[in-house]
C-alpha positions in Angstrom: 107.9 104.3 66.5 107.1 106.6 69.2 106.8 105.0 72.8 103.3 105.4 74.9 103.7 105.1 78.2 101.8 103.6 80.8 102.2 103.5 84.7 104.5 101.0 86.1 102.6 97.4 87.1 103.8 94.0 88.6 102.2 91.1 87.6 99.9 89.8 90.1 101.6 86.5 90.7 105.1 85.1 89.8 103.2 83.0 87.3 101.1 85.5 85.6 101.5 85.6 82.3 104.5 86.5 80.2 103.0 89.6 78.3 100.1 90.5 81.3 98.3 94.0 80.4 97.7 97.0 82.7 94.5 98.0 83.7 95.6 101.8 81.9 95.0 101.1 78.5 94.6 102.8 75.3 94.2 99.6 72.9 91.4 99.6 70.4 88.1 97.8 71.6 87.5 94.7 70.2 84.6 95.7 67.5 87.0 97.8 66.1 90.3 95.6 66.3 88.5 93.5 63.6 89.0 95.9 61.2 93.0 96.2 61.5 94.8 93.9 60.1 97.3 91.7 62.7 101.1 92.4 62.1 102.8 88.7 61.4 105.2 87.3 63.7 108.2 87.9 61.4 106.6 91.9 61.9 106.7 91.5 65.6 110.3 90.3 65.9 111.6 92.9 63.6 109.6 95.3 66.2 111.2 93.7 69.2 114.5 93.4 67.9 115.0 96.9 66.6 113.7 98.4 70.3 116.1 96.2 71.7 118.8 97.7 69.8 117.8 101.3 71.3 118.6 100.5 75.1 118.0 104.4 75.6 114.2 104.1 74.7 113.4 101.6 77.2 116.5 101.1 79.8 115.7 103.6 82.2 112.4 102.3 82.5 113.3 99.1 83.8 112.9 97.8 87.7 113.5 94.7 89.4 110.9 93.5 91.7 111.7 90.1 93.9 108.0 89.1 94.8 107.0 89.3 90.8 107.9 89.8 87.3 107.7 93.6 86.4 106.1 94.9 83.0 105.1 98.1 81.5 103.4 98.8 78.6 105.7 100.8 76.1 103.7 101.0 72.9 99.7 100.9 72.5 98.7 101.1 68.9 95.7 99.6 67.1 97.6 96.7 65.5 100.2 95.8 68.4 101.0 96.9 71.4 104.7 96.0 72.8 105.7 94.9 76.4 109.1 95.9 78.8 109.1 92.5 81.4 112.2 92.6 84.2 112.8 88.7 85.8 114.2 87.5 88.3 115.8 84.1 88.8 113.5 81.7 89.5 110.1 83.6 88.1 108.1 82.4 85.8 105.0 82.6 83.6 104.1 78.7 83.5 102.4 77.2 80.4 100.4 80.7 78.7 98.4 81.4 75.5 97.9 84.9 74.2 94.6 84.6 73.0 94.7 84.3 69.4 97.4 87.5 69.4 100.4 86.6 67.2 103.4 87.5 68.9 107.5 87.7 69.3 109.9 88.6 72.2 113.7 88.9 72.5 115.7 88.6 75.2 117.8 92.3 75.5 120.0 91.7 79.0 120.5 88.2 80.7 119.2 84.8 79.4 115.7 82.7 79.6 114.5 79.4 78.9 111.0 78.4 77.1 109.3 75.4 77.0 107.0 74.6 74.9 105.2 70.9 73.5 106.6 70.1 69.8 107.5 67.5 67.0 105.2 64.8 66.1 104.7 63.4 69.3 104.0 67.2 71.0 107.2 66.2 73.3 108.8 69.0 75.8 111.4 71.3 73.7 113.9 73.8 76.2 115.3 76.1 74.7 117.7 78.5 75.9 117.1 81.8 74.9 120.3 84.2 75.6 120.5 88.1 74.8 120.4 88.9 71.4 117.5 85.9 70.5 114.0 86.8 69.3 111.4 84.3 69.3 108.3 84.5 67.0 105.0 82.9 66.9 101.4 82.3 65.4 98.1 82.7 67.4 97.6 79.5 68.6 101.2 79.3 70.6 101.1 77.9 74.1 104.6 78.3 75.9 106.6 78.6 79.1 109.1 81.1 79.7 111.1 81.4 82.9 114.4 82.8 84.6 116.5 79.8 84.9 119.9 82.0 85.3 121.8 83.1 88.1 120.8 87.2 87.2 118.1 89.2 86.2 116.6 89.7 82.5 114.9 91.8 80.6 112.9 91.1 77.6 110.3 93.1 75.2 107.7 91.7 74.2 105.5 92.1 70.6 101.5 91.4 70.3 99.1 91.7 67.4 96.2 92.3 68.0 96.7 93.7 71.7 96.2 91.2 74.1 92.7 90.7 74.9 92.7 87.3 77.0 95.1 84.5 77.7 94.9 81.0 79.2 96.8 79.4 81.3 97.6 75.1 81.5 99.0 72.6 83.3 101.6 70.2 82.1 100.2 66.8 82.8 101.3 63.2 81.1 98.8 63.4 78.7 99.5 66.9 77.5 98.3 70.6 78.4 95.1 71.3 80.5 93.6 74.2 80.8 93.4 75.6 84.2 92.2 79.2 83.9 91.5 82.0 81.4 92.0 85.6 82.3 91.4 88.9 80.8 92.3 92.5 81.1 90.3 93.5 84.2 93.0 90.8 85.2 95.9 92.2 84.7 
């Protein structure tokens, strides 16, 4: 997999979204995204997971930023694109989607949590997601995933299709609502 690079960006608010896009893109447009087939989650992880495991591809590209999470794009293809995010303690992405993109991510320095609404009575999971984890997901995932440790993280980040919105929610008592929806003249 060769790496595409795109200019440096921090996300416009410490609760943007996990995998926000930069405005420099090379992504397919959406008429013709329809005709690539998405890459499934257990795709993803394997994508996220082998990157991690090649610090020298992406390491150096890494910066910390204290207002915001920092991202850059690394990889732009037609049927994912894949995402470098630095954190903080204490930022955040609150409750996300990822607009009907399956998708996977793995911790590669420090430790996360997510939160997410599961089980038969949709009740708050944590989990604790240290280095060396890779999470994987369907289109219709809705999750939180923040920088509850006492140092920084970094984490990559797999999409199929490229992003092309995401929403945003509100944990209530009676569930999720959503607040917002944003798209890539967003990010």
């Amino acid at each position: 997999m060769s790496l595409h690079l795109v200019p440096d960006h921090p996300t416009t608010s410490a609760t943007s979204a996990t995998s926000a896009a930069s405005t420099t893109s090379t992504s397919t447009a959406p008429e013709s995204r329809a005709s690539v087939a998405p890459l499934t989650p257990s795709a993803l992880r394997t994508i996220v997971r082998d990157l991690a495991e090649r610090p020298d591809q992406w390491i150096h590209h890494v910066r910390l930023s204290t207002k915001e999470r920092w991202f850059r794009r690394l990889v732009a293809e037609d049927d994912h694109e894949v995402w470098l995010i630095s954190w903080l303690p204490g930022q955040s992405t609150g409750f996300h989607d990822h607009g009907g993109s399956r998708g996977a991510f793995t911790v590669a320095l420090g430790e996360l949590e997510e939160l997410s609404l599961g089980g038969p009575d949709q009740r708050l999971l944590i989990r604790r997601v240290p280095a060396g984890t890779a999470r994987a997901f369907g289109p219709e995932y809705v999750h939180d995933v923040r920088n509850t440790a006492s140092g920084p993280a970094v984490t990559l980040h797999a999409y199929s299709p490229p992003l092309s919105s995401m929403a945003h929610y509100d944990l209530r008592a009676g569930g999720l609502v959503r607040t917002s929806v944003e798209g890539p003249e967003q990010w």
